[in-house]
C-alpha positions in Angstrom: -20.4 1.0 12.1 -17.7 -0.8 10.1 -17.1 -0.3 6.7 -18.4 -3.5 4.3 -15.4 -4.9 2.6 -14.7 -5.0 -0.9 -13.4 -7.7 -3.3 -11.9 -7.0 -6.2 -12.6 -9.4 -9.1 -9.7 -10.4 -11.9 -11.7 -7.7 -14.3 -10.6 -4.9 -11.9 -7.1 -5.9 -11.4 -6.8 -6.3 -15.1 -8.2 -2.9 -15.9 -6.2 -1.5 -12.9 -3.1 -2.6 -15.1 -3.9 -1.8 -18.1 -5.0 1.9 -17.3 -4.2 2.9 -14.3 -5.7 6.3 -14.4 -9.7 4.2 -15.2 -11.7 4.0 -12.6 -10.5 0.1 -11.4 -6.9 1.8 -11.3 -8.0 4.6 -9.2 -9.9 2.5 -6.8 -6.5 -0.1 -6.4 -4.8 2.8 -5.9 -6.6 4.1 -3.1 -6.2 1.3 -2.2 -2.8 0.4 -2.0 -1.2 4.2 -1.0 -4.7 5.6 1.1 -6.4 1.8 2.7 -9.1 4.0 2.3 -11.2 0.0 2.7 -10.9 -3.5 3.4 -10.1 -5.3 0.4 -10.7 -9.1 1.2 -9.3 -11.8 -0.7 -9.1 -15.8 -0.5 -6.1 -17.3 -2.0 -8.0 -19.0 -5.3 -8.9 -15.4 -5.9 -5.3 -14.2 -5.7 -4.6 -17.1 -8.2 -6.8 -16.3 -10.4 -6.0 -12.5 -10.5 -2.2 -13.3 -11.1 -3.1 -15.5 -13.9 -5.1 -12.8 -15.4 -2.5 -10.4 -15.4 0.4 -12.4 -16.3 -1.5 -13.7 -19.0 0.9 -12.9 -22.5 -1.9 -11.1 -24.0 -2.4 -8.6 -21.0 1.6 -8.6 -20.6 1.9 -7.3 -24.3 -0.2 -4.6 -23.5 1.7 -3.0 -20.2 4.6 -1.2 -19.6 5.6 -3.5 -16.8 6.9 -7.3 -17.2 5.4 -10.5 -15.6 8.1 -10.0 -12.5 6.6 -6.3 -11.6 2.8 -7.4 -12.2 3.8 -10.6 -9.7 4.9 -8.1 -7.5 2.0 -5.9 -7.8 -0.6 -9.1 -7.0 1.3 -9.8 -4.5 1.5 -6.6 -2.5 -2.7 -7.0 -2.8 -2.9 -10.3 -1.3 -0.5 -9.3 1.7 -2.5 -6.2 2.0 -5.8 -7.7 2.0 -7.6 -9.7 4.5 -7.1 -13.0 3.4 -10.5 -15.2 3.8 -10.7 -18.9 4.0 -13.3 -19.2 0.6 -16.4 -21.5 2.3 -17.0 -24.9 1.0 -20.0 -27.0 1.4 -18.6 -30.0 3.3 -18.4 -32.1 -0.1 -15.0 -30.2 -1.3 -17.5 -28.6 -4.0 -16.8 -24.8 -3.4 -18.3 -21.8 -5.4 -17.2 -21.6 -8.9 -16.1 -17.8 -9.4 -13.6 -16.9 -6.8 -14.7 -13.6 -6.3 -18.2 -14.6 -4.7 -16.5 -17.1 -2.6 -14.4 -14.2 -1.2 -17.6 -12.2 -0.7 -19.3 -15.4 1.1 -16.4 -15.9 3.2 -16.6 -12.2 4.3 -20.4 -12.7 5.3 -21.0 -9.6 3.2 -18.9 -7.8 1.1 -19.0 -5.4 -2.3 -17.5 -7.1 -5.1 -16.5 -4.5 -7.5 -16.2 -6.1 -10.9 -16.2 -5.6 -15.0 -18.2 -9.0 -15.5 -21.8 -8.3 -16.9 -22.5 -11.8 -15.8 -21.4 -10.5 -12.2 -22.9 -7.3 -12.9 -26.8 -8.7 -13.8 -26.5 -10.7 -10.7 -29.1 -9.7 -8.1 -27.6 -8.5 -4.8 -27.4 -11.5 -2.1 -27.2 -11.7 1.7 -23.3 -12.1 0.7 -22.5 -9.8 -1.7 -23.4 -6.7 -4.5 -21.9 -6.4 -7.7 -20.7 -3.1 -8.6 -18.8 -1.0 -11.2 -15.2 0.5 -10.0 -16.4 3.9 -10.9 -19.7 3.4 -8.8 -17.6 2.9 -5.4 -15.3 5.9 -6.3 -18.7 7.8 -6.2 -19.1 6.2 -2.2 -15.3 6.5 -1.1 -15.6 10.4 -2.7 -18.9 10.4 -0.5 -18.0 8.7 2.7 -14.7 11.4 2.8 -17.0 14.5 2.1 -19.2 13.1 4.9 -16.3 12.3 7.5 -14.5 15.9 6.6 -18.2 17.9 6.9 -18.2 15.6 10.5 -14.2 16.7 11.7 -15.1 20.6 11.0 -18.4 20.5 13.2 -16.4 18.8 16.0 
């Protein structure tokens, strides 16, 4: 059974920056070094992440400058299956980027900081979920697959 994919919202890739050792650092990490998951991504998302973290007030706060955060949004979008986002046939397409990724996807986890995001019921396309709650399911799904190897 395949894995659902995740999206990460412009919340998580802000936190990711700004502490790296949070729970939305850890889970870009992994990531980024382990591809522990399918991250999925449309291109309006990936614009709207790299405007979030080149934004001056996020900049202040990071050791890194706007050339190694560019670099760092853009090693997501080439590692992430990019998504075309859906539209509706009237050029009217969904407002907030990350649920268009998670449409696109036909179902995906959107892991997110937004309470508006968060208080969202779950959909046919998507679930809204804290970084630290899909740590808890990666830390799962690896305990499971290692118990599985050392019966085999």
């Amino acid at each position: 059974m395949k894995a659902t994919p995740i999206v990460f919202d412009a919340t998580v890739a802000v936190d990711a920056l700004l502490r790296p050792q949070g729970p939305a650092g850890s889970l870009v990490r992994r990531f980024l070094e382990l591809r522990e998951f399918e991250l999925v991504s449309t291109e309006a998302l990936l614009e709207e992440i790299h405007l979030a973290a080149t934004d001056p007030k996020v900049l202040a706060c990071l050791d890194l400058d706007a050339a190694e955060v560019e670099r760092w949004v853009v090693a997501l979008g080439v590692l992430a299956t990019l998504v075309d986002a859906p539209g509706d046939g009237t050029g009217q397409d969904c407002e907030e980027p990350a649920l268009a990724a998670a449409a696109a996807a036909g179902e995906a986890v959107v892991a997110t900081l937004d309470p508006v995001l968060l208080a969202r019921p779950p959909s046919e396309s998507f679930e809204a979920v804290r970084p630290e709650v899909l740590l808890e399911v990666l830390e799962a799904r690896g305990a499971a697959e290692a118990s599985l190897g050392r019966a085999i």
